[in-house]
N, C-alpha and C positions, 0 to 999 in steps of 0.2 A: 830604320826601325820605326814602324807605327805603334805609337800607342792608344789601345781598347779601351773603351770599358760598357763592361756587360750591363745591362739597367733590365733589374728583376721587376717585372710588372704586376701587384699583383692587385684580384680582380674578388669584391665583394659580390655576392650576392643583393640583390635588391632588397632580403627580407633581413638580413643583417647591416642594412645601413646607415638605418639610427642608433644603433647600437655602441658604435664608432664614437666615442666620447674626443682621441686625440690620437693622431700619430706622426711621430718625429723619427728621423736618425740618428745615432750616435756617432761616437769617432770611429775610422776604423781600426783593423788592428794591426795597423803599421809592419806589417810581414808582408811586404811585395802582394798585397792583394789590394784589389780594389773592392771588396765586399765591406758594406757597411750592415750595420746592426738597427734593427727595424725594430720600433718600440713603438706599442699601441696599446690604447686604455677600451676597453671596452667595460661594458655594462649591460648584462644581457634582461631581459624582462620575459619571462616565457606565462603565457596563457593559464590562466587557473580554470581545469574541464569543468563542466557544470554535470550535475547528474540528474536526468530527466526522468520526473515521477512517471508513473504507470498510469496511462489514459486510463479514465471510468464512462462506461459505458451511459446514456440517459437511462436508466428502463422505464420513464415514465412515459416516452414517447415509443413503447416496443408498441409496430406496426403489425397490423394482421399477416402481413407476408412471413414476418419468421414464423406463427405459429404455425402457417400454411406449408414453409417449405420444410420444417423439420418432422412434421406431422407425417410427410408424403417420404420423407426419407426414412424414418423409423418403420414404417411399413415393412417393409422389405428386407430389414435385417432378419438373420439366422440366430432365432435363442437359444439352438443347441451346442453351444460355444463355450469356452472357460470365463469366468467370469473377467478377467485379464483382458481378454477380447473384445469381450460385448462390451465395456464400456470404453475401453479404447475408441472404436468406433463411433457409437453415442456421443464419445469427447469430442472427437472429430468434428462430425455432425454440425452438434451446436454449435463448436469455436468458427467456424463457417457461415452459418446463418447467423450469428451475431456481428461476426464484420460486415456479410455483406447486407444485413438491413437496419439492424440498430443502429442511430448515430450516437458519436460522442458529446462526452458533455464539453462544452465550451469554456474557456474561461476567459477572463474580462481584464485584458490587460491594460489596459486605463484607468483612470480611479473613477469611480461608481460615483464623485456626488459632481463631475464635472460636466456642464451644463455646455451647451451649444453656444451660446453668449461666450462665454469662456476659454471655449477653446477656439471661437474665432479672434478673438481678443488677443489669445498664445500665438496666433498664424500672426497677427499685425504685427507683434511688438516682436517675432523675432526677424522682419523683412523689415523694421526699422532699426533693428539691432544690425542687420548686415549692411546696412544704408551708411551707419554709422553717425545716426542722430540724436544725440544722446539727449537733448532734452527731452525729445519727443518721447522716448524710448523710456525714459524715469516715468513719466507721466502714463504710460501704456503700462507701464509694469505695474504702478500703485494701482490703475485699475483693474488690473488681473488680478489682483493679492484682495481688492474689497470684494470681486465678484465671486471669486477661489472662497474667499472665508461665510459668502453669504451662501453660496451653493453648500459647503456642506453643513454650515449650520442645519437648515434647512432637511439635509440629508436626515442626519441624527437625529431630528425632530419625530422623523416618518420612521425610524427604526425603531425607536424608543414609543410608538404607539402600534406597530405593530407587535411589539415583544411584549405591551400591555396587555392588546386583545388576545393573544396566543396564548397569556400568562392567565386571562378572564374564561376563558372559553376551552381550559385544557388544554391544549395543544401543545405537550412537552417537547415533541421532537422538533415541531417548528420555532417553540421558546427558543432551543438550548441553541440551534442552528443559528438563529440572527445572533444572540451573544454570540459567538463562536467566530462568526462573518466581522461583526461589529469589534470585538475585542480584539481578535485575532488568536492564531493558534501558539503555543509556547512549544519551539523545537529546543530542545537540549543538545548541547554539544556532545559529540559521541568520540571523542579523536583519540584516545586513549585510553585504556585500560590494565588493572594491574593481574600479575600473576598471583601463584602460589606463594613467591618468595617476596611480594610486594616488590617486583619490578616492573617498569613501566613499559606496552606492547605498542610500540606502532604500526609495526607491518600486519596487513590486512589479514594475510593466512596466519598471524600468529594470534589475533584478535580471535579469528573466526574456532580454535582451536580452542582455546580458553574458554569462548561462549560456549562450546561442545562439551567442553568438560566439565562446566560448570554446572550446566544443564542433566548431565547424566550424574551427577553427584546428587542431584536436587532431586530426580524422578524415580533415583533408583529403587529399587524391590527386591528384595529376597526372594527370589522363587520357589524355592527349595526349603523356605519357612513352613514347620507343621504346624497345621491350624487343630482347632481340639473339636470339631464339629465333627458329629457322628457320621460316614456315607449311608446317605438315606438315597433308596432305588425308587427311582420312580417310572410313571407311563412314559414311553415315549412322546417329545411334544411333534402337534402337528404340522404340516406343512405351512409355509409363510400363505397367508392369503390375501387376494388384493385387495381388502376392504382394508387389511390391516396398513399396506403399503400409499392407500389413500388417509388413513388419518393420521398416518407416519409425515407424508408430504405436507398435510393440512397445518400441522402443528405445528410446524419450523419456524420459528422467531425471522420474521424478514428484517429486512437493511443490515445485515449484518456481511461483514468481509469473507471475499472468497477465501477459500484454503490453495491449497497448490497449483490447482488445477483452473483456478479461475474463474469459474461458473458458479455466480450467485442461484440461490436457491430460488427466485423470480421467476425465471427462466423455463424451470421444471415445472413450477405451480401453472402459469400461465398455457401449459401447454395439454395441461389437463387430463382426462382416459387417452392422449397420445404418450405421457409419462409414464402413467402406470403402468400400463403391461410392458413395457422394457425395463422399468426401475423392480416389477415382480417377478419380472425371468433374474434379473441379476442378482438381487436378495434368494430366490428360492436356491438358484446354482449355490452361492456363498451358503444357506444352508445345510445343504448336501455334500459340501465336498472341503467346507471350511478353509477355502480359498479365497482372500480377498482381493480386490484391484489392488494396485500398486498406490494407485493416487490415493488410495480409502484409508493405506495402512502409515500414509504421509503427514507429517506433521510439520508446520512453519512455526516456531518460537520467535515474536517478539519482544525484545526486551523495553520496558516503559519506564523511565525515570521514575522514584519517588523523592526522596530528600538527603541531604547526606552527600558523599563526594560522588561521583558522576564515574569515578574510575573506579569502583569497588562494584563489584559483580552482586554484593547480595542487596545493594540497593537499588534496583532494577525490580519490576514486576512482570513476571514472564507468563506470554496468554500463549495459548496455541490456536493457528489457523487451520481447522484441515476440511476435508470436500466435505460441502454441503449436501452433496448424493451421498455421502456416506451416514449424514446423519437418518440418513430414513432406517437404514438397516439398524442403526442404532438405537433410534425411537423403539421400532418392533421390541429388538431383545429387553428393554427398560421396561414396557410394557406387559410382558411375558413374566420377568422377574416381581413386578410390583405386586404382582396377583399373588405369588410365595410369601414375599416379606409380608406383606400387609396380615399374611395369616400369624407372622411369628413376630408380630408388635403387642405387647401387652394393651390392654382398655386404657389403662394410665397413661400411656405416652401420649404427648399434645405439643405440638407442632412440629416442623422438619417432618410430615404428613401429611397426605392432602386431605382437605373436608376435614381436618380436627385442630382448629387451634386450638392456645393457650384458655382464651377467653371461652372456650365451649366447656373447659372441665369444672367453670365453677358454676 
């Protein structure tokens, strides 16, 4: 009678190998087997994803060609369409001739005050670090750390006279922009939030439910509120006209964030009598048929920290994002309306008015 024994092999993965802190076997269990008991420590480390912001476009560097090539595409479209349609299409359009001729913006991922000297200095002293010369290598490193502390002195110097002249000569958006660069931005931690019942949310969909519902508690309206104003009939208004859809376009507060759809309002302005008469076919249909795009009728809530615990939903300041093409139709009707109120403002009223402040009723 020969006697066996079985030898179980068993086989790691390469990506679990450091993982493997210790393994031994035990006794067996003495019942006519030869199977022993495998005991191992592990300790697992698994990757924390990163989540990668949303590329922004230059538009300072927007090249003749996209005017060119959406200009020759707008041509051609059909404005006897649902408004649905037309700008679907239009959406299209541009998100295409933005990728393929605008670049993006670059970002800098080295530090801004680190100088050529410096960073060849970083190359020596770490092929004398691999050398394993450690005198040399102290000595290499103190001079990185004078050259490091003299370069950004230096830095801050030239920031702090430019945010001077910026700060001399008006320039608020360029002021606020180097603070902003210089200081840095403050992200709030967002990992948590509470309920109804003051219990704590960490699952993503149950986060994203509570922002919904906190958001529709906060906007909501009565619709079905009777208001005491008398129904006054009046002329029918007329047709949307493109003068008006050009000082609609004009008027749009630039640098401001896209809404859902993406497409800064830059985009539109720079493209000039090629914008108007499609952004006027699509205002006149919505008009007539009080049909709006889907994107138009979209809105993105961000919520902005203010002060206070960070898990309590009313301390939050919530803007809304929505399409920049939507605000021209919106312009128009503002415009149309102001011409009524302005009749039914008494002489008294002064300010929250345009052309009558405070200072003009005394």
């Amino acid at each position: 009678m020969v006697n066996t024994k079985i030898r179980l092999i068993i086989f790691f993965a390469a990506r679990w190998r450091s993982s493997i802190q210790s393994a031994k076997t035990g006794p067996g269990a003495d019942c006519s087997s030869d199977h022993e008991l495998l005991i191992a420590k592990f300790r697992l480390q698994l990757k924390v994803g990163k989540t990668t912001r949303p590329f922004r476009y230059d538009l300072n560097q927007t090249p003749c060609d996209y005017t060119v090539e959406v200009t020759n595409r707008i041509k051609g479209i059909r404005s006897d369409r649902v408004p649905e349609e037309l700008w679907m299409e239009v959406h299209d359009i541009g998100q295409e001739a933005v990728i393929k001729t605008i670049p993006k913006k670059k970002k800098c991922k080295k530090v801004k005050w680190f100088s050529e000297e410096a960073l060849q200095t970083a190359l020596k002293r770490r092929e004398v670090k691999g050398k394993g010369e450690k005198e040399r290598y102290a000595h290499l490193n103190a001079e990185f750390q004078r050259i490091a502390r003299r370069d950004k002195k230096a830095f801050l110097n030239d920031q702090c006279k430019e945010i001077k002249e910026n700060n001399g000569m008006g320039k608020t958006r360029d002021l606020f922009k180097k603070i902003r660069d210089t200081k840095g931005t403050f992200h709030a931690k967002m990992g948590t939030i509470k309920d109804r019942n003051c219990m704590d949310l960490t699952e993503a969909e149950d986060i994203y439910k509570r922002w919904q519902e906190y958001t529709e508690e906060l906007y909501k309206k009565d619709l079905h509120d009777q208001d005491n104003h008398d129904v006054v009939t009046t002329h029918l208004e007329p047709d949307i006209l493109e003068c008006e859809v050009k000082w609609a376009l004009g008027s749009i507060t630039t640098n401001k964030a896209s809404g859902g759809d993406g497409i800064p309002v830059e985009l539109f302005q720079m493209l000039k009598d090629g914008a108007l008469k499609v952004l006027h076919s699509i205002c006149q249909h919505i008009w007539n048929t009080q049909q709006w795009p889907q994107d138009w009728k979209t809105s993105v809530f961000l919520p902005i920290p203010k002060k206070g615990n960070f898990k309590e939903c009313s301390n939050y300041s919530t803007i809304a994002l929505i399409s920049q093409a939507s605000k021209v139709m919106l312009k128009i009707l503002q415009g149309r309306l102001q011409q009524y109120v302005n009749c039914e403002l008494p002489d008294v009223q002064a300010g929250f008015r345009k052309g009558r402040g405070t200072r003009d009723q005394i």
